[in-house]
PDBQT receptor file of N, H, CA, C and O in Angstrom, charges set to zero:
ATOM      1  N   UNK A   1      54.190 -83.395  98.731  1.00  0.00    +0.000 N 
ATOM      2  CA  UNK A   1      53.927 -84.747  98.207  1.00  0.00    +0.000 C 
ATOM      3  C   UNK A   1      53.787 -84.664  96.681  1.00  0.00    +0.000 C 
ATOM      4  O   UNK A   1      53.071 -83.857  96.088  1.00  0.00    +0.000 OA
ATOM      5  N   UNK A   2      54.666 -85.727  96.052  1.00  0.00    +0.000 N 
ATOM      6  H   UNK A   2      55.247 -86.383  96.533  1.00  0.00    +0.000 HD
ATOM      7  CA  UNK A   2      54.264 -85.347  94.452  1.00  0.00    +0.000 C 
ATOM      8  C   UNK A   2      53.228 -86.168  93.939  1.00  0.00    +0.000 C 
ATOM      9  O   UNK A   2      52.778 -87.033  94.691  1.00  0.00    +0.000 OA
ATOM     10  N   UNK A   3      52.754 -86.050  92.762  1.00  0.00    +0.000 N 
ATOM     11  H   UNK A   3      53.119 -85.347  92.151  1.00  0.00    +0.000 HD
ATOM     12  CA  UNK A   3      51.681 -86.408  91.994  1.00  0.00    +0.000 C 
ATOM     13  C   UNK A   3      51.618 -88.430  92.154  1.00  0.00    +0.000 C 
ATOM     14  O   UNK A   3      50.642 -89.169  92.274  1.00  0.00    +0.000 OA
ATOM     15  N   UNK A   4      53.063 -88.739  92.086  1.00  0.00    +0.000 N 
ATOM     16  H   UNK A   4      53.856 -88.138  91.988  1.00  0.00    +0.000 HD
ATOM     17  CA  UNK A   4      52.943 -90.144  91.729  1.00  0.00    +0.000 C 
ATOM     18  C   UNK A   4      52.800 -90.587  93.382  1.00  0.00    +0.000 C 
ATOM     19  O   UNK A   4      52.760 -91.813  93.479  1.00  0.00    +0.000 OA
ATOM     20  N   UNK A   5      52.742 -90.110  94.278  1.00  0.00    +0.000 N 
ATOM     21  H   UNK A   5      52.775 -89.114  94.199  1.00  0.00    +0.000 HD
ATOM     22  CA  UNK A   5      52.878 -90.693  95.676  1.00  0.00    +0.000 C 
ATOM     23  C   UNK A   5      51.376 -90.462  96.000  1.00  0.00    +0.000 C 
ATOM     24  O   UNK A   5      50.882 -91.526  96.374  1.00  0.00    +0.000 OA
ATOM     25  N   UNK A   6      50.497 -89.466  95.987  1.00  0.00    +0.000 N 
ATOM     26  H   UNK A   6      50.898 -88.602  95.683  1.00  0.00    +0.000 HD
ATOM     27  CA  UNK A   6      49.398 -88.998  95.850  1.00  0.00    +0.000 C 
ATOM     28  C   UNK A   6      48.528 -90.183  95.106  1.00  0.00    +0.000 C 
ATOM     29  O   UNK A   6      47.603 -90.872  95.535  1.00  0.00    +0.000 OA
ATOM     30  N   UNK A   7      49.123 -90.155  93.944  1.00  0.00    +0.000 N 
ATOM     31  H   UNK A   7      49.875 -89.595  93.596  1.00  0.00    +0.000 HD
ATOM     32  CA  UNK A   7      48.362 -91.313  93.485  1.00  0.00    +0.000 C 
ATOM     33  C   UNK A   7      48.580 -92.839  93.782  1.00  0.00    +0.000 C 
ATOM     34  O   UNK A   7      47.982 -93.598  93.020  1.00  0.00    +0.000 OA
ATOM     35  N   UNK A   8      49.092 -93.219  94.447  1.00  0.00    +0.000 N 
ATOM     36  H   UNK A   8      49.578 -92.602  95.066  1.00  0.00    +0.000 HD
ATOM     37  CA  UNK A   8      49.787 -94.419  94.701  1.00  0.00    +0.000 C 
ATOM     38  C   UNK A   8      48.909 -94.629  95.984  1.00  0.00    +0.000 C 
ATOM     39  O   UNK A   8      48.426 -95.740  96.205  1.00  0.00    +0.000 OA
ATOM     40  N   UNK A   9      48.686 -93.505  96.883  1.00  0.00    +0.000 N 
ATOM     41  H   UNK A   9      49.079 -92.603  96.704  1.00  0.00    +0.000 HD
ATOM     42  CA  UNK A   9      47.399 -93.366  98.136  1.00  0.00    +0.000 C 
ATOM     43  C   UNK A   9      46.131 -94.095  97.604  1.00  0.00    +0.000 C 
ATOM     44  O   UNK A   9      45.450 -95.098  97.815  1.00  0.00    +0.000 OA
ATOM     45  N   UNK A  10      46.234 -92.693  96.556  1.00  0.00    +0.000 N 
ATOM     46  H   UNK A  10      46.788 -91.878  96.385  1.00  0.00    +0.000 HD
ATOM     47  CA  UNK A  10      44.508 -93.254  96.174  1.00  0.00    +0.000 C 
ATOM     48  C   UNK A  10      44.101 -94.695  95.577  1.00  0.00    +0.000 C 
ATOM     49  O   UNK A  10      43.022 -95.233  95.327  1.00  0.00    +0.000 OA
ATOM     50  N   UNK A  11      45.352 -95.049  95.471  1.00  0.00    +0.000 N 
ATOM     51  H   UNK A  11      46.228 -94.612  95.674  1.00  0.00    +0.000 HD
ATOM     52  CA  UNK A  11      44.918 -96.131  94.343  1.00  0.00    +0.000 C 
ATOM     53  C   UNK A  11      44.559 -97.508  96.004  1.00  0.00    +0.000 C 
ATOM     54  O   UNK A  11      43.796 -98.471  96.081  1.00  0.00    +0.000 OA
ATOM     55  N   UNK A  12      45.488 -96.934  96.963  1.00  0.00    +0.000 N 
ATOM     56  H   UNK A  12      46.108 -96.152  96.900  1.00  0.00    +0.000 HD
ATOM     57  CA  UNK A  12      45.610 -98.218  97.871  1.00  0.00    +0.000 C 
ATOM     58  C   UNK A  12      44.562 -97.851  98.737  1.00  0.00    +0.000 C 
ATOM     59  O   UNK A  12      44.604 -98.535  99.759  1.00  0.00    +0.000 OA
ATOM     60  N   UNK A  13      43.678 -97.072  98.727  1.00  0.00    +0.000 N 
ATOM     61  H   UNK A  13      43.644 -96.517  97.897  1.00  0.00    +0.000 HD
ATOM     62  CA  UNK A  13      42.540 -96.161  99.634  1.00  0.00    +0.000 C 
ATOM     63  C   UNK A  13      41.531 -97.258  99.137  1.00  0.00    +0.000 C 
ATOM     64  O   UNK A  13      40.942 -98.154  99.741  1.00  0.00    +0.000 OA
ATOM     65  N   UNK A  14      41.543 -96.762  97.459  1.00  0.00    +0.000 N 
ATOM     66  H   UNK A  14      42.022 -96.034  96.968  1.00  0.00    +0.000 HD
ATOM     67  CA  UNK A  14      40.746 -97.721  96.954  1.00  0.00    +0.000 C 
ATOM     68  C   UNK A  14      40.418 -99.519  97.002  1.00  0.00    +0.000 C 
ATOM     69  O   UNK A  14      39.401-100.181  97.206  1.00  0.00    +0.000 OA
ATOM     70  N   UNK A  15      41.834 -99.854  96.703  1.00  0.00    +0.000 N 
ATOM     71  H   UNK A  15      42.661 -99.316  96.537  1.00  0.00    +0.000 HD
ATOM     72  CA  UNK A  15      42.084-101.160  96.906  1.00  0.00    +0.000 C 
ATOM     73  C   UNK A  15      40.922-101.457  98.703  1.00  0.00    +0.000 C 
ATOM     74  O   UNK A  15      39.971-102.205  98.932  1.00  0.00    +0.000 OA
ATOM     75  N   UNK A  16      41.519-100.649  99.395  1.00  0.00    +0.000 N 
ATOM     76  H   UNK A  16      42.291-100.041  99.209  1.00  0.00    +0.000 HD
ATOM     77  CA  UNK A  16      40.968-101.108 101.145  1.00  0.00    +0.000 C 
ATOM     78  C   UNK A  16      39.613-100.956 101.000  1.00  0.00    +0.000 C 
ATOM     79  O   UNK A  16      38.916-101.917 101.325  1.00  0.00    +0.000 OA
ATOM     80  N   UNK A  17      39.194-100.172 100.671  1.00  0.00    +0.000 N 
ATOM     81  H   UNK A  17      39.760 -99.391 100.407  1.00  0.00    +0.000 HD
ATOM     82  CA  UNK A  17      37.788 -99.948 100.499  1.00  0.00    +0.000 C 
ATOM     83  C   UNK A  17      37.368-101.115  99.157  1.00  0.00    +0.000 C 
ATOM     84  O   UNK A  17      36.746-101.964  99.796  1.00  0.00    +0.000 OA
ATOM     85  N   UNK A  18      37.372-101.410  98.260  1.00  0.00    +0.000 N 
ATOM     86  H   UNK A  18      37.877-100.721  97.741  1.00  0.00    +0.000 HD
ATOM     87  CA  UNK A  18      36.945-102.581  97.964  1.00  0.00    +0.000 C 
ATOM     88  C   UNK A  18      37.374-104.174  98.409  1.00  0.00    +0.000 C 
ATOM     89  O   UNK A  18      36.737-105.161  98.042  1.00  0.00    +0.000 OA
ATOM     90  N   UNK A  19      38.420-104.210  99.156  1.00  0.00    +0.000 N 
ATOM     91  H   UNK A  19      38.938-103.408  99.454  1.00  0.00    +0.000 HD
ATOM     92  CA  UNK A  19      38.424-105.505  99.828  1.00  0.00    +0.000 C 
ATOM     93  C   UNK A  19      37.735-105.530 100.835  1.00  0.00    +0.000 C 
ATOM     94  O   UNK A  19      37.250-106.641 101.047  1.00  0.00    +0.000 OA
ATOM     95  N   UNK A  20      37.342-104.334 101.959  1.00  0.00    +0.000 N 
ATOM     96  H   UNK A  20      37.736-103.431 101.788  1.00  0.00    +0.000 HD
ATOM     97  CA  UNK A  20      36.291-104.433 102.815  1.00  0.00    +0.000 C 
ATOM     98  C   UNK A  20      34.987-104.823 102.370  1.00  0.00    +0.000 C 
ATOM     99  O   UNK A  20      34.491-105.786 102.956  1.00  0.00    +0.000 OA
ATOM    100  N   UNK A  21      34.102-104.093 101.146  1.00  0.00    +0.000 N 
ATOM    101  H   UNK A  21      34.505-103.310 100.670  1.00  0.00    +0.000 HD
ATOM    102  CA  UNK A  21      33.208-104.312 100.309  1.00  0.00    +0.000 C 
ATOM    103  C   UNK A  21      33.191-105.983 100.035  1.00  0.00    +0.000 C 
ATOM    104  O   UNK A  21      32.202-106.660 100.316  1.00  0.00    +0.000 OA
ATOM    105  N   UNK A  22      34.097-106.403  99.603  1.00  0.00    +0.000 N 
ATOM    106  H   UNK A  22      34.900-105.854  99.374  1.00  0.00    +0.000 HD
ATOM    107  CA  UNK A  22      34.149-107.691  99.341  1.00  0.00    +0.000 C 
ATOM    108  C   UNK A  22      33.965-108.238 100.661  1.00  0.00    +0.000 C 
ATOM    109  O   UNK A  22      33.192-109.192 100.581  1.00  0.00    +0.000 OA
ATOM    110  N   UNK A  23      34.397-108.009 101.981  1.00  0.00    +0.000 N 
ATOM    111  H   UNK A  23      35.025-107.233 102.046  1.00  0.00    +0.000 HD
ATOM    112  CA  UNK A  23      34.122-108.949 102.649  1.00  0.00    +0.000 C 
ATOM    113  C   UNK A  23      32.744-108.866 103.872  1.00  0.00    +0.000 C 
ATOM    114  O   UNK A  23      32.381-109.636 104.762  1.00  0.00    +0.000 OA
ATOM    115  N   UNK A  24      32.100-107.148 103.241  1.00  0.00    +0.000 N 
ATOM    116  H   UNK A  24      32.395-106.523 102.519  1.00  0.00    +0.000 HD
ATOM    117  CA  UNK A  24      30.916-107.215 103.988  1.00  0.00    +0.000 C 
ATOM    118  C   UNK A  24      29.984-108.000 103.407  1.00  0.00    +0.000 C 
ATOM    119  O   UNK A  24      29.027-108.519 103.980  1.00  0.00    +0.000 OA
ATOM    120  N   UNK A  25      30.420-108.127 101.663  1.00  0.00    +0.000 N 
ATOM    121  H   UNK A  25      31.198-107.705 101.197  1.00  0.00    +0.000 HD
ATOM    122  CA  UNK A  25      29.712-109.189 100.714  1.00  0.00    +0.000 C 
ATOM    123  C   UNK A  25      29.990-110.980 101.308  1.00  0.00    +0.000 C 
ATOM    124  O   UNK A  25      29.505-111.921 100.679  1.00  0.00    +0.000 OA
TER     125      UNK A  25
């Protein structure tokens, strides 16, 4: 897996985990 696909995860890991946040808010 290269660097930009890796990061493209984390970035959408993140995204899920703060729209959940938002909606336990």
């Amino acid at each position: 897996m290269d660097d930009g696909q890796e990061l493209a995860m984390q970035s959408n890991v993140t995204q899920l985990f703060s729209n959940q946040k938002a909606v336990v808010d």
